[in-house]
NUNU-124967 format. One record per residue: residue in three letters; z, y negated, x negated of N, C-alpha, C in turn. Coordinates in steps of 0.02 Angstrom, whole numbers, plus 50000, padded with zeros to 5 digits. Example, Ala and Ser with C-alpha at 12.3 -4.5 7.8 and 13.67 -1.06 7.14 Angstrom:
2
ALA503905028449340503905022549385503905016549340SER503545011249358503575005349316503944999849355
//
This chain:
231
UNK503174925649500503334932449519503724935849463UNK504284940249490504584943149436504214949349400UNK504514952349332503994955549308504304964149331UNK503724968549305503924975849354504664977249313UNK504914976549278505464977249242506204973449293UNK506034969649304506544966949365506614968249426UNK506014973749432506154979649506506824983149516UNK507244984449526507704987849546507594995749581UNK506994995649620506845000549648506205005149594UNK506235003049558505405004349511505505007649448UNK505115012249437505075017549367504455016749331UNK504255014149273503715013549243503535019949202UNK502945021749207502695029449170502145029149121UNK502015033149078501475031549023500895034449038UNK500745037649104500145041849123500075043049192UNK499475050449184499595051849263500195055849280UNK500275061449200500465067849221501045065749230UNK501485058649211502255057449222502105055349269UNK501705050449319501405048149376501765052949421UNK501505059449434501525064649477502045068349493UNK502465067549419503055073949399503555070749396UNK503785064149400504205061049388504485061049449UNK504885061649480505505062749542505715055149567UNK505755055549633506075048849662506625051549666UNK507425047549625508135047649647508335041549646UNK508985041849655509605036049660509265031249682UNK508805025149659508525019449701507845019549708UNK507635024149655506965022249614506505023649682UNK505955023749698505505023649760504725018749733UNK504925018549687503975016249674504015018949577UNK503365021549582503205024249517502425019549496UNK502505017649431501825012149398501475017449351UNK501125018749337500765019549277500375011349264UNK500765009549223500535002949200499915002049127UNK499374999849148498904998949110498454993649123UNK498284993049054497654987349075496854991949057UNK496594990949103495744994549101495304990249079UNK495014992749049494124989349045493684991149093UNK493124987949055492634987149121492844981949163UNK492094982249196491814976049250491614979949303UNK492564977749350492284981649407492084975849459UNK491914967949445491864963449495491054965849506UNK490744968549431489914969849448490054975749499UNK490304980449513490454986249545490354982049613UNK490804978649626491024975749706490194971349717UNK490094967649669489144964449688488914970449710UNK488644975049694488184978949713488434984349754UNK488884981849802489304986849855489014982549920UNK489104986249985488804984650061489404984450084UNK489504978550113489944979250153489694979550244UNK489924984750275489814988850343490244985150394UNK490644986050379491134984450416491834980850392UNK492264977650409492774973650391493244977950343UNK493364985150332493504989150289493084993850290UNK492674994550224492134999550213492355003350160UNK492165011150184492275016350110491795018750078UNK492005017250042491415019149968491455024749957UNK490995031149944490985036649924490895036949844UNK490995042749842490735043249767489805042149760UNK489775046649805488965044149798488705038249813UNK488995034749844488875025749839488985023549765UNK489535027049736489615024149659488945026349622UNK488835034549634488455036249571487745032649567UNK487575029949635486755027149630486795021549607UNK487395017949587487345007949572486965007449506UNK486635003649485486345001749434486974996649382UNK487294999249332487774996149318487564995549233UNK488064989249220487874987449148488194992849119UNK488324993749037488844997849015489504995649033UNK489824987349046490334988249074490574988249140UNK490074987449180489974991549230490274997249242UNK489795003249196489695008949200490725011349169UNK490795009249132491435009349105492035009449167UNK491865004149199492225003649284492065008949325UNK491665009849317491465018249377491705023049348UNK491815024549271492005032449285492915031649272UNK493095026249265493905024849286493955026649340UNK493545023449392493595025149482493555031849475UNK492855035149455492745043349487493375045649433UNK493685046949380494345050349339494785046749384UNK494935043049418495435043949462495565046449507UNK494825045949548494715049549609494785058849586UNK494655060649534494675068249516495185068949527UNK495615066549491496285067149456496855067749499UNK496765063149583497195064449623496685068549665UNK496235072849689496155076449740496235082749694UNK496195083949627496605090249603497425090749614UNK497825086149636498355087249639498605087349719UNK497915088349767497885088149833497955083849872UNK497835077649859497835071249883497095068549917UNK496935065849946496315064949990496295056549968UNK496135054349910495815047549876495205043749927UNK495285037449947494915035649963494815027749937UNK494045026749925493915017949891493835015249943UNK494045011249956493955004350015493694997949962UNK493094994250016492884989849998493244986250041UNK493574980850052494014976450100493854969650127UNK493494967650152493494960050177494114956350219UNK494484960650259495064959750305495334964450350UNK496114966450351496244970750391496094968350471UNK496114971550499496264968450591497214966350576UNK497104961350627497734957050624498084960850705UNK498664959150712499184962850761499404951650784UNK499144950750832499314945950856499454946350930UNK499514953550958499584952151037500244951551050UNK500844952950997501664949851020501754944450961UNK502154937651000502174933350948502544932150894UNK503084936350900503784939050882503804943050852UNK503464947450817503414954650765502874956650771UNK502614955150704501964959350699501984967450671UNK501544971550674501664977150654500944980750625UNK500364975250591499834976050558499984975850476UNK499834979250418499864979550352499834973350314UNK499984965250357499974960750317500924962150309UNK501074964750387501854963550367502294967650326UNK502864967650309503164969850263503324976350289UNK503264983050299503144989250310503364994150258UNK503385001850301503605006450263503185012350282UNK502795016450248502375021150283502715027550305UNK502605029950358502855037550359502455042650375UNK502645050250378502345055850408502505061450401UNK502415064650455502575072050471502665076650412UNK502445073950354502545080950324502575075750237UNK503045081150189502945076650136502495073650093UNK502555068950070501935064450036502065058750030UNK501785056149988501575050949952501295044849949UNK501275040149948500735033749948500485033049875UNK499795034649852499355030749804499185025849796UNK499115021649755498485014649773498465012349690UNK497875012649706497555006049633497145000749661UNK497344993549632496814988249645496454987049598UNK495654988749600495224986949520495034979649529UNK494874975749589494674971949603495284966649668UNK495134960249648495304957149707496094956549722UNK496504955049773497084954149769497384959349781UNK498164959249760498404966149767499124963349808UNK499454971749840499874969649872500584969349848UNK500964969349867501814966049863502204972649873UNK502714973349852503014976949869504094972949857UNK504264973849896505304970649900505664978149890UNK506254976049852506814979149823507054979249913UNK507214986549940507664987749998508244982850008UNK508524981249961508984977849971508974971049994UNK508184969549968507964962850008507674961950067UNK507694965450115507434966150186507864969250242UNK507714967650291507984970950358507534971850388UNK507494978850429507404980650473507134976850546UNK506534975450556506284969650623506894969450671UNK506744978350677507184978350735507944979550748UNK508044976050704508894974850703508944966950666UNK508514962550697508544957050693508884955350778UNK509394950750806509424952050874508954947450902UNK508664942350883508104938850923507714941550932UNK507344948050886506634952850890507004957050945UNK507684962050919507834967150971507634964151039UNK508114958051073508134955851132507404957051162UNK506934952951128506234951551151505914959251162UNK505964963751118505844971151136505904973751176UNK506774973951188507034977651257506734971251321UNK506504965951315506104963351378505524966951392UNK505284969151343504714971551347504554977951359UNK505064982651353505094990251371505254988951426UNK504904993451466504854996851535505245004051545UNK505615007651527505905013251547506735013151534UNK507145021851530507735022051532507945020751468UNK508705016751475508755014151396509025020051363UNK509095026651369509155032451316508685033051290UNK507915031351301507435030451285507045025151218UNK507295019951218507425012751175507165014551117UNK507535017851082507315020551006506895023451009UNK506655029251045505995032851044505335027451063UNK505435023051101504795017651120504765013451026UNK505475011351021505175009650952504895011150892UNK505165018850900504645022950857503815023350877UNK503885025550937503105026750940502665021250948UNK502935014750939502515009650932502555007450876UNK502955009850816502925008450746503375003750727UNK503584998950772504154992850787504714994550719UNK504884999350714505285003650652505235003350621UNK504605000950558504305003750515504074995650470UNK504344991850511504264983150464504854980650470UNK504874975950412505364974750396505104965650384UNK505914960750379505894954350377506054952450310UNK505734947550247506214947550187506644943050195UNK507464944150165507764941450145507804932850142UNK508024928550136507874921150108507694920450039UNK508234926950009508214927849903507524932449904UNK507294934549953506914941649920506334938449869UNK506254941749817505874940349771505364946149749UNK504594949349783504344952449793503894953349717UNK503704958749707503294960449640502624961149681UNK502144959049626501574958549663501284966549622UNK500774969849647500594976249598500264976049566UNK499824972149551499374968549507498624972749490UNK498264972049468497604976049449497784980049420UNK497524987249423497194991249379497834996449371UNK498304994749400498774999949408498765005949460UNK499125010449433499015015849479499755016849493UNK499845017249562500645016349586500715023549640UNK501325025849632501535029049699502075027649722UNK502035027349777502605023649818502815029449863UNK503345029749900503985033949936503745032049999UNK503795036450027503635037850100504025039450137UNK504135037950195504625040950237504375047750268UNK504985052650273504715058750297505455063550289UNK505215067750342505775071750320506055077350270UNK505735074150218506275078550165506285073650111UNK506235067950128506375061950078507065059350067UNK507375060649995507795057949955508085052449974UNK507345046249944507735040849942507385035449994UNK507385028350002507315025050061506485025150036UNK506145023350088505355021050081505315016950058UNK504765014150019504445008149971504175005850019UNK504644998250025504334992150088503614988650045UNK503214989750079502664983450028502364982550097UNK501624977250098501374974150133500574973150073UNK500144974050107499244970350109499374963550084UNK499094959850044499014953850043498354950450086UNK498744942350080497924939750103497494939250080UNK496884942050085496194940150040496254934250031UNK496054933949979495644926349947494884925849971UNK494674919149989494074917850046493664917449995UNK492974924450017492484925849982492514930149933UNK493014933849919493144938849901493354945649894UNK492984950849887493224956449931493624959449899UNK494034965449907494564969049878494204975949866UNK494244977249814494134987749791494864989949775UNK495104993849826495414998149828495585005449840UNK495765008549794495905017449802496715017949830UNK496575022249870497175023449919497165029449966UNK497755034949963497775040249988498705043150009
//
């Protein structure tokens, strides 16, 4: 894997407060605060329940764990992060992860968070994420992807599949998300995000600058769960 320095699309920062304040222009669309943490957050993930195939951890699930000191060292990284972005109005949430649900009912384009994707929404904002634990996801330089649906073997199979007037076409692909993944390249050479970083990534929306930050979920590794913060 190449290193975050060979991003093209990527700005590395020394904190939160450049984290936050630092501006997406000209290509840039993913911001790192790059660090390495201490603590033992794999003891964190032992003494977590998993509920359901993605479970959220509250803070009060954190504060009752019985943790070593480096343990305990891993939890208040989690809760100072979790502060740190819902003061800046962001809605932080920890996921414990065993597996997303998979998108296998078309065989031809998937459109579940393993694939290569772009997030959007109504109003401006942001993508967060830190991985303390477990695998982390990918993110491709724009320039290395297309668009699903301006592949013409995906288009064709689409328009088989829509049922209405073709002034219509683009709006069905929006509202089924069809829009919003992307295929890599043959060259694309993806950065992985690695632990313990705290990233914001570009969103699509309407008053966004520059293009959205394509990334994608990785696959779990079998028997291991993922802790992730994400808002």
């Amino acid at each position: 894997m190449p290193c975050l320095f060979d991003y093209p699309n990527l700005a590395v920062v020394a904190n939160f407060s450049d984290l936050i304040s630092h501006q997406f222009q000209h290509e840039v669309n993913a911001l790192c605060w790059q660090r390495e943490l201490c603590g033992d957050f794999k003891e964190i993930v032992s003494q977590l329940t998993l509920h359901e195939q993605v479970t959220e951890v509250s803070v009060a699930d954190l504060e009752v764990l019985h943790l070593s000191p480096q343990g305990e060292i891993a939890r208040q990284i989690i809760l100072q992060d979790v502060q740190q972005l819902t003061q800046i109005g962001a809605a932080p949430v920890l996921n414990l992860i065993q597996c997303y649900e998979r998108d296998d009912e078309l065989d031809f384009i998937a459109t579940d968070v393993y694939s290569y994707h772009v997030d959007r929404s109504p109003i401006a904002t942001d993508t967060f994420l830190c991985t303390y634990h477990g695998a982390a996801s990918d993110i491709l330089p724009n320039a290395q992807v297309q668009q699903k649906i301006l592949i013409p073997s995906i288009r064709e199979q689409l328009r088989a599949l829509y049922d209405g007037p073709e002034a219509d076409f683009e709006q069905f692909l929006t509202e089924y998300f069809f829009d919003l993944h992307y295929q890599p390249l043959p060259d694309a050479k993806p950065i992985n995000l690695g632990q313990g970083h705290l990233w914001r990534l570009a969103v699509d929306h309407p008053t966004q600058q520059v293009a959205p930050c394509v990334h994608r979920a990785p696959l779990e590794q079998d028997g291991e769960y993922r802790l992730l913060l994400i808002c």
